[in-house]
C-alpha positions in Angstrom: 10.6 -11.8 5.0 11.9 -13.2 8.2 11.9 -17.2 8.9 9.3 -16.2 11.9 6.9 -14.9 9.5 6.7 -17.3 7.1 6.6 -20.7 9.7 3.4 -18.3 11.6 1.9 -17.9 7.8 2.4 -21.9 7.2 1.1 -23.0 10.4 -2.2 -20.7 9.7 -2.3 -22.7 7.0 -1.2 -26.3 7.6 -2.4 -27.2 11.0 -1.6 -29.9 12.8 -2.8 -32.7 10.4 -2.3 -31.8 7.0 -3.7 -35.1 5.3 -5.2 -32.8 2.2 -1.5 -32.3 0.8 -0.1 -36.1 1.1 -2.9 -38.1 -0.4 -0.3 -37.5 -3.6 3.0 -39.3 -3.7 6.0 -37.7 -2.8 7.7 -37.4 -5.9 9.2 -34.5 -7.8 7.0 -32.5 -10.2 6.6 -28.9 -12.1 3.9 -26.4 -12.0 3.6 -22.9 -13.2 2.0 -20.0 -11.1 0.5 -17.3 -13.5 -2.6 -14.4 -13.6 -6.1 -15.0 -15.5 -6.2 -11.1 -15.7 -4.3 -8.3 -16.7 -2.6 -6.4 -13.3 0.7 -4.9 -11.9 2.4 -7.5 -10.4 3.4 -7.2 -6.5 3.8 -9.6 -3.7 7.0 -11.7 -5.0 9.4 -11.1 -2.4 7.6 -13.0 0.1 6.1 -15.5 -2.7 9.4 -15.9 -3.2 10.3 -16.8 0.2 7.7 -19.4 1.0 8.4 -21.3 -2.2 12.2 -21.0 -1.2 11.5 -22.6 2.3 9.8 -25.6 0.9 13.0 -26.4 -0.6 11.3 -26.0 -4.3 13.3 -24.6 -7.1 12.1 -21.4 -8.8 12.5 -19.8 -12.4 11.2 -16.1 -12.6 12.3 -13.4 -14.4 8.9 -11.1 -12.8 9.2 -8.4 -10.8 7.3 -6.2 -8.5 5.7 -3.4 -10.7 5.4 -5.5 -13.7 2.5 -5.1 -15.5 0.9 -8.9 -17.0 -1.4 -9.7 -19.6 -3.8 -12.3 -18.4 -2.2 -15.7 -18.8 1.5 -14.7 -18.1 3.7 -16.8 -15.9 5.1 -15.6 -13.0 7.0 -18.7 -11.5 8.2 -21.7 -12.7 8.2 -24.3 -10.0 9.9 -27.1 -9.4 10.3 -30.2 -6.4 8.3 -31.9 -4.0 4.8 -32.6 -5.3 3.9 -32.5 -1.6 5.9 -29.4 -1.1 4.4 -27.8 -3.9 1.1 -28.2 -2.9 1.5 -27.1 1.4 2.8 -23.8 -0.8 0.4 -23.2 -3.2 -2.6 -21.4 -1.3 -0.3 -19.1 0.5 1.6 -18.0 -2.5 -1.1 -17.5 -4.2 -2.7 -15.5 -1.8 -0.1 -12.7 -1.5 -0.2 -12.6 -5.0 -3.6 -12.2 -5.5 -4.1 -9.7 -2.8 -0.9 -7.5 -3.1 -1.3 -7.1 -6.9 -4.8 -6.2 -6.3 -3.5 -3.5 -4.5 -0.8 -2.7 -7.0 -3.1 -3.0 -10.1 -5.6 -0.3 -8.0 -2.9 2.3 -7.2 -1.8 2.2 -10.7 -5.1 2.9 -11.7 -4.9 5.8 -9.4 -1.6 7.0 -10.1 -2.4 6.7 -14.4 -5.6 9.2 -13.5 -3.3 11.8 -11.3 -0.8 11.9 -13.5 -2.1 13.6 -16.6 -3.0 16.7 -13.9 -0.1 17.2 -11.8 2.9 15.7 -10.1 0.8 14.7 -6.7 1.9 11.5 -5.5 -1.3 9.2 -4.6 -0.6 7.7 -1.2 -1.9 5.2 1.1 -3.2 5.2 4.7 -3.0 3.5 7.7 -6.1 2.0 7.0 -4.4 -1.6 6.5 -5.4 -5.4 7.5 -3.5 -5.7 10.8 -0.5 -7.5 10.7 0.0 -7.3 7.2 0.5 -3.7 6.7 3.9 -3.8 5.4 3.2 -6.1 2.6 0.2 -3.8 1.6 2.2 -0.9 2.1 5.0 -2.2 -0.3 2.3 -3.6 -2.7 1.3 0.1 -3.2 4.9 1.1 -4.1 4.6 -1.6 -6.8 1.7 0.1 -8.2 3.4 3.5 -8.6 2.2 5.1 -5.3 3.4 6.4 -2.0 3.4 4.0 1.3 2.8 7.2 3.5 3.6 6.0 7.3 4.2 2.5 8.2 3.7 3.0 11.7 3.0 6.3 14.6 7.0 6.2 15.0 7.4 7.6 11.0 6.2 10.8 11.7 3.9 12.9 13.9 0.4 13.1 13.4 -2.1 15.9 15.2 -5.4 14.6 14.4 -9.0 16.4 15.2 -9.0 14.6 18.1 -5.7 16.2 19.3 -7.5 19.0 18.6 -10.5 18.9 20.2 -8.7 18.0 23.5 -5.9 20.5 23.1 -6.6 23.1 20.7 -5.1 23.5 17.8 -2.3 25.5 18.6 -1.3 23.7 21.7 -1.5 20.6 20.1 1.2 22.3 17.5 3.4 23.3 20.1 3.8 20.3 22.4 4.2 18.0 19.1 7.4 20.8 18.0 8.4 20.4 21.6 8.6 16.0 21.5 9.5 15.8 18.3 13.1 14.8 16.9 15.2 16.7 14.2 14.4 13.6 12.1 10.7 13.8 12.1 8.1 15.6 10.3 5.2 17.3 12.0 2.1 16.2 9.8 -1.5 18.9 11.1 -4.9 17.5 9.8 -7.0 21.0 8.9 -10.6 21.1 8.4 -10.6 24.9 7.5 -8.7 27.7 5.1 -7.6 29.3 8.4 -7.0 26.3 10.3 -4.2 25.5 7.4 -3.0 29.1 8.0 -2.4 28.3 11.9 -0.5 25.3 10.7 2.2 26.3 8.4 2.5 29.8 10.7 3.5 27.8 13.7 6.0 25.1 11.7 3.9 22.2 10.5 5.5 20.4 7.6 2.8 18.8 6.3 -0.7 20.1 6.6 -3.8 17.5 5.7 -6.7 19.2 4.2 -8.9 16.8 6.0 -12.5 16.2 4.0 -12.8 18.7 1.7 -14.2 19.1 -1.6 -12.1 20.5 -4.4 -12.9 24.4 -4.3 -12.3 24.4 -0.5 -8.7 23.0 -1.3 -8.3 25.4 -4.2 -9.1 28.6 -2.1 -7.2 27.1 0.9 -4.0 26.2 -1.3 -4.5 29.9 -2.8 -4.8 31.1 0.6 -1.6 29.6 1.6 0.2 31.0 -1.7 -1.0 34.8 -1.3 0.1 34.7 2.6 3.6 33.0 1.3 3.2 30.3 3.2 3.0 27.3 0.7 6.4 26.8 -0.2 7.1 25.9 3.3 4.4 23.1 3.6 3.8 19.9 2.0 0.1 19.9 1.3 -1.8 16.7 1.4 -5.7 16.0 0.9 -7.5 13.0 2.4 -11.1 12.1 2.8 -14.0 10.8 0.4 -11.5 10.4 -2.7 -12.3 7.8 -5.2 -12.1 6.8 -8.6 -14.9 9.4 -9.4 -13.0 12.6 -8.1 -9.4 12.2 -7.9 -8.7 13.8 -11.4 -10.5 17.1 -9.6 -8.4 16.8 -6.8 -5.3 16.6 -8.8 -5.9 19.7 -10.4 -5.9 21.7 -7.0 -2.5 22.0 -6.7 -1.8 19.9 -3.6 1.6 17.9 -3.2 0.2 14.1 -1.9 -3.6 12.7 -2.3 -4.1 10.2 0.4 -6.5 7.7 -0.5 -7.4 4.6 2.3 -9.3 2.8 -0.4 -5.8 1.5 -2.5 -6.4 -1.1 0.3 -9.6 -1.7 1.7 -11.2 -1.5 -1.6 -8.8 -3.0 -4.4 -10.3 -6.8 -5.3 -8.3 -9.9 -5.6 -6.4 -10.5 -8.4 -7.2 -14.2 -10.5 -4.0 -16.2 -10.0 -3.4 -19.9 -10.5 -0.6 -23.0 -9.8 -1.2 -25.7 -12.5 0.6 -28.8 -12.1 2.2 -30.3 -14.6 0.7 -34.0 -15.6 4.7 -35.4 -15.6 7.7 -34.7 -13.2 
């Protein structure tokens, strides 16, 4: 986490007249940061960090991808009272929200797995400028970050399409793109998928359809000896409800936008100690 980052996080947070966090005396003190709930732990690199530039001394033997019983410490903190205090909320916070994330792609992953070897992935659906936190939180929970930005690979999306066709949007991607990046063709149809891996896609997206369209598209595929070639990915409308039938259609990743937008914040506390 660069130095940047964490003095734009603390001014968010501080302000310009930070009386809340002085009313105590300025004397050194202990506190313990730990969960109310069970989870898989994420966010303690840039924890880490904030409670490292407030000068405060840290025990920890936690690491990303941990999985906590509810009451287990995560940090033991030591320093400033003062110090301890301007850090709390925004430790806390990527705690909370990052293992949130963590604990809900486990939950995915521990559903998948029993079915097949899919990894569960993440979208770019991400809060903005906190992507790559999210992102990592979900390889803490067992699951695939997916792109971190356009630059990781190329996408041709339906709207690519429906302004360029689907072929010609195919063929100008192959014609920009670099030896080092994967061409990644959203599909809304059997045949459309066919067009895809013909022409050189890597990756095709099965865009939005239910399970026994992507069996008979992945079979498809198979008979016309094209899936070998192609990474197979599904996305759209998965949830908790349906991903174990997705995982039994033989596709290679299951991208799922909700590991972010709809994972809930996970109960974690600083208690200070009553002596220094």
């Amino acid at each position: 986490m660069l130095i940047s980052e964490i003095e734009h996080f603390i001014q968010e947070d501080l302000g310009y007249n930070d009386i809340s966090c002085t009313l105590v005396p300025d004397v050194v003190r202990s506190a313990v940061i730990f969960v109310k709930q069970d989870c898989v732990l994420a966010g303690m690199e840039p924890a880490h960090c904030i409670l490292e530039y407030f000068d405060l001394t840290i025990q920890t033997d936690r690491s990303d991808g941990d999985e906590l019983n509810a009451g287990d410490t995560i940090f033991k903190v030591s320093g400033s009272a003062i110090s301890i205090l301007r850090a709390e909320r925004l430790v806390l916070n990527f705690l909370a929200h990052l293992s949130g994330i963590a604990t809900l792609t486990n939950q995915y992953v521990q559903q998948v797995t029993p079915f097949s070897n899919a990894r569960v992935a993440s979208t770019r659906k991400t809060t903005p400028g906190f992507r790559k936190f999210e992102k990592l939180a979900v390889i803490a929970g067992g699951g695939d970050p997916h792109r971190f930005n356009l630059s990781d690979s190329i996408m041709v999306k339906d709207n690519h399409i429906k302004m360029m066709g689907l072929r010609e949007a195919i063929r100008s991607a192959k014609s920009r793109a670099s030896f080092t990046n994967r061409i990644d063709v959203e599909v809304e149809s059997a045949d459309d998928a066919v067009v895809a891996a013909e022409m050189g896609a890597d990756i095709i997206m099965l865009d939005n359809m239910d399970p026994a369209q992507v069996i008979d598209t992945v079979g498809l595929l198979k008979h016309k000896g094209l899936q070998s070639r192609v990474i197979i990915e599904v996305s759209g409308g998965i949830g908790p409800g349906n991903i174990q039938e997705y995982a039994k259609t033989g596709v290679d990743v299951i991208s799922v936008g909700s590991l972010i937008h709809h994972s809930d914040w996970i109960d974690v506390s600083l208690e200070m100690s009553d002596e220094g």
